[in-house]
C-alpha positions as CSV (number, residue, x, y, z in Angstrom):
1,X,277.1,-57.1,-80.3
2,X,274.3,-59.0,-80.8
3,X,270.6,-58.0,-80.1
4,X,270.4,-59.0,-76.3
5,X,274.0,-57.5,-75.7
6,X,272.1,-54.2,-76.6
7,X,269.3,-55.3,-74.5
8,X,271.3,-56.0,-71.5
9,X,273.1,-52.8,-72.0
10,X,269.7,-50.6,-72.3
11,X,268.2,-52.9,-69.3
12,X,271.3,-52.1,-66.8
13,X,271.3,-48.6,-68.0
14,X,267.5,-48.1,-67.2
15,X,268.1,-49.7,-63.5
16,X,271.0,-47.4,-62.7
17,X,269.3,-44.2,-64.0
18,X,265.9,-45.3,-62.1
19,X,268.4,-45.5,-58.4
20,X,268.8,-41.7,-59.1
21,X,266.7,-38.6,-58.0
22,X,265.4,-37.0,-61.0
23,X,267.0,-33.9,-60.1
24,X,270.7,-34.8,-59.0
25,X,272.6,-33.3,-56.1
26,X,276.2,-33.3,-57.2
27,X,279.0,-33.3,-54.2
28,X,281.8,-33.4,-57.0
29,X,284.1,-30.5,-56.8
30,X,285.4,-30.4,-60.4
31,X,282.9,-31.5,-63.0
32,X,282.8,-31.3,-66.8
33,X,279.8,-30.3,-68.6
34,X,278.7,-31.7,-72.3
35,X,275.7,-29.9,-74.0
36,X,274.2,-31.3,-77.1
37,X,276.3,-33.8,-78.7
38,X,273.6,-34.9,-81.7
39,X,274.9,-37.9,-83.3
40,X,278.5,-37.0,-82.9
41,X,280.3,-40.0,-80.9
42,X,283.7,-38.3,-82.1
43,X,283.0,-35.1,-79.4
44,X,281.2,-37.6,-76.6
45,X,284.6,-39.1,-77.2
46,X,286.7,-36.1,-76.6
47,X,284.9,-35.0,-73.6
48,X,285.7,-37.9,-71.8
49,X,289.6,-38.0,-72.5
50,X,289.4,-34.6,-71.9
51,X,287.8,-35.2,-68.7
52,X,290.2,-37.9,-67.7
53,X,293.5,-35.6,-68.8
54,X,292.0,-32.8,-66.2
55,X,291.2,-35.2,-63.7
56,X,287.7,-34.4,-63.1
57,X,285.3,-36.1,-60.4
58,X,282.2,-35.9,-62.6
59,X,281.2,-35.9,-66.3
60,X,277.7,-34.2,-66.6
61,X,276.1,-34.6,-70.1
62,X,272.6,-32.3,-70.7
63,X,270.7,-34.5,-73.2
64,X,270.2,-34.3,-76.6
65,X,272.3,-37.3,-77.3
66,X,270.8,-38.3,-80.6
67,X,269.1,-36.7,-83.5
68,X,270.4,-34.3,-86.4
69,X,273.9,-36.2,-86.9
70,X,274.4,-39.3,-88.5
71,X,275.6,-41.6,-85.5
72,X,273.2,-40.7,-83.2
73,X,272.9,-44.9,-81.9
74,X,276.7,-45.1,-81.2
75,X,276.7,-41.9,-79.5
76,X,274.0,-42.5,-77.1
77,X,275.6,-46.5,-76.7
78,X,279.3,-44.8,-75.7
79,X,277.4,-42.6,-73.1
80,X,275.5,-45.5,-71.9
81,X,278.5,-47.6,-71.8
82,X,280.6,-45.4,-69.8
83,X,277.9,-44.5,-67.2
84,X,277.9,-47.9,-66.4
85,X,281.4,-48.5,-65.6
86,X,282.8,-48.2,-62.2
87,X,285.3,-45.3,-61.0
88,X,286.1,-41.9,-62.3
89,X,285.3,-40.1,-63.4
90,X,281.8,-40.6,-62.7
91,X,279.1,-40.3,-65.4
92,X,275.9,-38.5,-65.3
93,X,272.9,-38.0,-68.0
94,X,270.1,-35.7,-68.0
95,X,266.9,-35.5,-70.8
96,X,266.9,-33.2,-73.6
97,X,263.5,-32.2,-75.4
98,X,265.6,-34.8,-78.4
99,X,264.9,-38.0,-75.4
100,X,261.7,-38.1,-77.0
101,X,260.2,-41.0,-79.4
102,X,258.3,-38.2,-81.4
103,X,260.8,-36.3,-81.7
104,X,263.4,-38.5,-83.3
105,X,260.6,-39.8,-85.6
106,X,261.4,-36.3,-87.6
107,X,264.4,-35.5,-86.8
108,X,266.4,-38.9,-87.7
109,X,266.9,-41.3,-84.8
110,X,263.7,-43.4,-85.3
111,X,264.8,-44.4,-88.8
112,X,268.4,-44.6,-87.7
113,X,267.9,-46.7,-84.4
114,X,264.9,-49.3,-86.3
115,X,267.8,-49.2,-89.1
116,X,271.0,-50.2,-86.9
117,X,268.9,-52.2,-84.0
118,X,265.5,-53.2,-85.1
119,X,261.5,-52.2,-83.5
120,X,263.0,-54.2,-80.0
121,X,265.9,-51.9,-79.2
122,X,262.7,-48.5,-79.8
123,X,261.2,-50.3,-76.8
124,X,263.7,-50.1,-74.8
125,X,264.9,-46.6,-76.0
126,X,261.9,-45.4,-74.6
127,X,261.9,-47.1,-70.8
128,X,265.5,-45.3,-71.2
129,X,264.3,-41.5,-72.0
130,X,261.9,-42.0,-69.1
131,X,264.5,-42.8,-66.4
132,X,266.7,-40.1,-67.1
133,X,267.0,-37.4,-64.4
134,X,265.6,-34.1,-65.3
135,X,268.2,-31.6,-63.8
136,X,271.3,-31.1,-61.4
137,X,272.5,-29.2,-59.2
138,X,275.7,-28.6,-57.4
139,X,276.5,-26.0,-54.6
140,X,275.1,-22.7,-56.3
141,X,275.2,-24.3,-59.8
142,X,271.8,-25.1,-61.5
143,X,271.8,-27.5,-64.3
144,X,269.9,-28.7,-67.2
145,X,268.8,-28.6,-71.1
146,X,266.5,-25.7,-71.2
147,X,265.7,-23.6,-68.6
148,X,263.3,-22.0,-66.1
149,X,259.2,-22.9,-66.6
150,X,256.7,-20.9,-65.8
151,X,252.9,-21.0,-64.4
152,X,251.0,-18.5,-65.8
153,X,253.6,-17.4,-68.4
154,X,253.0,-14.2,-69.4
155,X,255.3,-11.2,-69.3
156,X,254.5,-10.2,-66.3
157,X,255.7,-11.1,-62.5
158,X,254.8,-14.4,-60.9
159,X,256.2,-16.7,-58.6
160,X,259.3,-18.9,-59.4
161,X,258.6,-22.3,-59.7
162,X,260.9,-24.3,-57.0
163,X,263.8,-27.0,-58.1
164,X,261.5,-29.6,-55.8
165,X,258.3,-28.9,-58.2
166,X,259.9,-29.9,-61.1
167,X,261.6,-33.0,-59.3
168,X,258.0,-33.8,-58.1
169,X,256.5,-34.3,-61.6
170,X,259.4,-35.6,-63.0
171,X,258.8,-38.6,-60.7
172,X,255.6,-39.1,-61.7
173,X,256.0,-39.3,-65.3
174,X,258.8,-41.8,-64.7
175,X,256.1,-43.7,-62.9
176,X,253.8,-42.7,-65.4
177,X,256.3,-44.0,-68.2
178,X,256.4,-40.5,-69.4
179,X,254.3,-40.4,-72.2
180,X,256.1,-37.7,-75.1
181,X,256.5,-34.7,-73.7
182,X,255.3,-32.6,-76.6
183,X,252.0,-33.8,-75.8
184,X,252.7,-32.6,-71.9
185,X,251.6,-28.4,-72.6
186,X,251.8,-27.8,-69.1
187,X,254.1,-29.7,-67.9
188,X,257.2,-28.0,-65.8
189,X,259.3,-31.1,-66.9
190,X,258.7,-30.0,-70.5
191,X,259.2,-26.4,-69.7
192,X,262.5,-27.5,-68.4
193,X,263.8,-29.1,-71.2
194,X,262.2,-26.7,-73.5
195,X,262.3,-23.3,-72.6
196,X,265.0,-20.6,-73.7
197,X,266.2,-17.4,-72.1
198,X,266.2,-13.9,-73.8
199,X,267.8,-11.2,-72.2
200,X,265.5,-8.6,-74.0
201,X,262.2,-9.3,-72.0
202,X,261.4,-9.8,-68.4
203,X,259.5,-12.4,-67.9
204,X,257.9,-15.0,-70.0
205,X,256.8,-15.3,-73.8
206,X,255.1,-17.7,-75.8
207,X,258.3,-19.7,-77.9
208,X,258.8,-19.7,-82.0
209,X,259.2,-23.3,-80.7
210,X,255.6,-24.2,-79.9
211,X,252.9,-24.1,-78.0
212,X,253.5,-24.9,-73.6
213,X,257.2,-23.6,-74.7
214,X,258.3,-20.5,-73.4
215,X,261.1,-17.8,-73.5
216,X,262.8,-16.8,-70.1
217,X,263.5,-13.2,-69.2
218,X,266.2,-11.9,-67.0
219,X,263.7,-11.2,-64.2
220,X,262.3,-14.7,-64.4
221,X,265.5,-16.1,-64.6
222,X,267.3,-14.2,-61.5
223,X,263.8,-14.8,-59.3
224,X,264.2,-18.9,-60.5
225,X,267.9,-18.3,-59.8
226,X,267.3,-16.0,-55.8
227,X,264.1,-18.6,-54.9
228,X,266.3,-21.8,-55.2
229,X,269.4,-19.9,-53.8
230,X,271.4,-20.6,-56.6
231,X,273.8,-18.2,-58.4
232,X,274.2,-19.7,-61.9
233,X,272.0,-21.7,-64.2
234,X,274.1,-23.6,-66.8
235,X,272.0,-25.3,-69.9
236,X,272.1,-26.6,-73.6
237,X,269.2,-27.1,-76.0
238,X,270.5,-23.8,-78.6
239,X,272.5,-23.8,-81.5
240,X,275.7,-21.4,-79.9
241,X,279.1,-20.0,-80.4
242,X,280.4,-22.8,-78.1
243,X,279.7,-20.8,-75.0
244,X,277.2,-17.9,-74.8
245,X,276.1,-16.0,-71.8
246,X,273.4,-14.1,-70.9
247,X,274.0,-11.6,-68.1
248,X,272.1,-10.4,-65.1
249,X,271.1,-6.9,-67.1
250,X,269.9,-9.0,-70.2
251,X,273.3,-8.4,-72.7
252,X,274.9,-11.5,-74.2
253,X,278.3,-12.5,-75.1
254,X,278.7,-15.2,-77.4
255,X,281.5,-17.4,-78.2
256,X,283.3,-16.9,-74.8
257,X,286.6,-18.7,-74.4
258,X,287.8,-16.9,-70.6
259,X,287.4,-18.4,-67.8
260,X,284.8,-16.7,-65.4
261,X,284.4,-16.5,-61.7
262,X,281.4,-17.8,-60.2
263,X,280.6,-14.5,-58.2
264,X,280.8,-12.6,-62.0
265,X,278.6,-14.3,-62.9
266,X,275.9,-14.1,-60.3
267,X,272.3,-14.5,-61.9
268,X,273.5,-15.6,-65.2
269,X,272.5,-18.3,-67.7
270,X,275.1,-19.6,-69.3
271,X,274.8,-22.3,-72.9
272,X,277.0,-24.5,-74.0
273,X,276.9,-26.3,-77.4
274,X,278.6,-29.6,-78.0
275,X,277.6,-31.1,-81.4
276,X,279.4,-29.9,-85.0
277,X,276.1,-30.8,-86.6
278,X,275.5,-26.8,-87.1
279,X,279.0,-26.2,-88.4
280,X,279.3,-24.0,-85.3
281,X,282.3,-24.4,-82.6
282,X,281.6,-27.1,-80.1
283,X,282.7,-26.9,-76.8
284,X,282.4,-28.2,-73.1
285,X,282.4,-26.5,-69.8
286,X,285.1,-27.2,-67.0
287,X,282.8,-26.3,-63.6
288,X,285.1,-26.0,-60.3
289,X,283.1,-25.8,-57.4
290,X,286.3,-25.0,-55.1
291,X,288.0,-22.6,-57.3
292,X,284.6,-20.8,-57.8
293,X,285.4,-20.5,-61.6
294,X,283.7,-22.2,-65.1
295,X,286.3,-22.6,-68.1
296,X,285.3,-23.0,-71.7
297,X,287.2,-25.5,-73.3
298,X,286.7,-25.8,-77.3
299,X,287.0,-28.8,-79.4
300,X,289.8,-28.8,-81.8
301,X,291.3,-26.1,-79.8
302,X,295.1,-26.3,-79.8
């Protein structure tokens, strides 16, 4: 492909992603979910058989496309590529803290992406990052890379922020261009890409991550979970077993390979990890709406 083949492809990408609600409403019944894949084409590329060998109506991938692993341009290009072709399944991307131009200066895409495509196809990369929808949601199922943000943030009660807030400023920094998030402190959109749960506290923390990053507690979480009426939140963003979740007490599992009811697993949070850059299992997440149930599926599993 030449220069302005990866220009056209950026370009229709950006336009398709734009005709979207920056937080989805999913009416698919069966969905598969793909959390980090970080420079790992070779997992993208097993979701998608995998999704097309269960016969899935949607493929839901939540960010963090590029980065850490060493073929973090092809990656993001299959993703792209296969968003933009007709039929089904159907394709759908959200942002991950990693969508971010300062970000992948340390972490390796910048180098990788002027490296393989040259200062134009940055440009570009960036109009891309700040078209992508935020979160999703489907029936009682809340998803997206990080978790629940917070107003005042301490650990103590406050009032959840609501699905439509985050949507609201999410459209504004796509109008906006939406400048690096890092630089964003109080933004809910960075919150929401950012933050991460921990079943030991209630509320909210201040994050090892950085400052306008939080951690989640199991109150904050179930009130985000009860205000929105949903039941389950399902994010990426950590370094798991494959599959950990957090229940509604606070305990964790991690590594879980059974499948779960969707009324088990009332106010939970569940991650899923989808890259081998960590040398730790990847896996995806089989969510069926009708059967009420989420499966863990891991890759490499026999």
């Amino acid at each position: 492909m030449s220069s302005s083949d990866y220009h056209a492809l950026l370009s229709r990408a950006i336009e398709k992603l734009k005709a979207q609600e920056p937080v989805l409403e999913l009416e698919a019944a069966r969905i598969l979910v793909v959390g980090d894949t970080h420079g790992y084409p070779e997992v993208t590329e097993w979701a998608l058989e995998l999704a097309e060998h269960l016969g899935v109506e949607a493929v839901l991938f939540l960010g963090d496309y590029v980065d850490r692993g060493p073929r973090g341009v092809e990656n993001l290009e299959l993703v792209l590529s296969r968003l933009l072709e007709d039929g089904s399944p159907a394709i759908y991307m959200l942002r991950g803290n990693h969508e971010d131009l300062e970000m992948n200066y340390y972490y390796g895409f910048y180098s990788e992406a002027l490296n393989k495509r040259g200062p134009d196809y940055l440009n570009d990369i960036a109009k891309l990052y700040s078209a992508l929808p935020i979160a999703a949601r489907a029936n009682e199922v809340f998803f997206v890379h990080g978790g629940v943000p917070c107003r005042l943030c301490s650990n103590s009660e406050e009032d959840p922020v609501r699905v439509e807030e985050i949507a609201r400023e999410a459209r504004v920094l796509r109008e906006e261009g939406s400048p690096s998030l890092v630089e964003s402190e109080s933004s809910l959109v960075m919150q929401a890409l950012w933050n991460d749960p921990r079943g030991g506290i209630e509320w909210f923390l201040p994050s090892p991550r950085g400052l306008g990053i939080y951690l989640y507690g199991r109150s904050a979480w179930r009130k985000f979970l009860e205000e929105n009426r949903l039941k389950v939140l399902v994010r990426a963003h950590e370094t798991v077993d494959g599959v950990l979740v957090w229940h509604s007490d606070g305990g964790h599992s991690d590594g879980v390979s059974v499948t779960l009811g969707l009324d088990e697993l009332e106010y939970c949070v569940i991650s899923v990890f989808s890259s081998l850059y960590h040398g730790r299992r990847a896996a995806v997440l089989l969510v069926d709406i009708e059967e009420r149930v989420i499966k863990p599926l891991y890759y490499g599993a026999k």
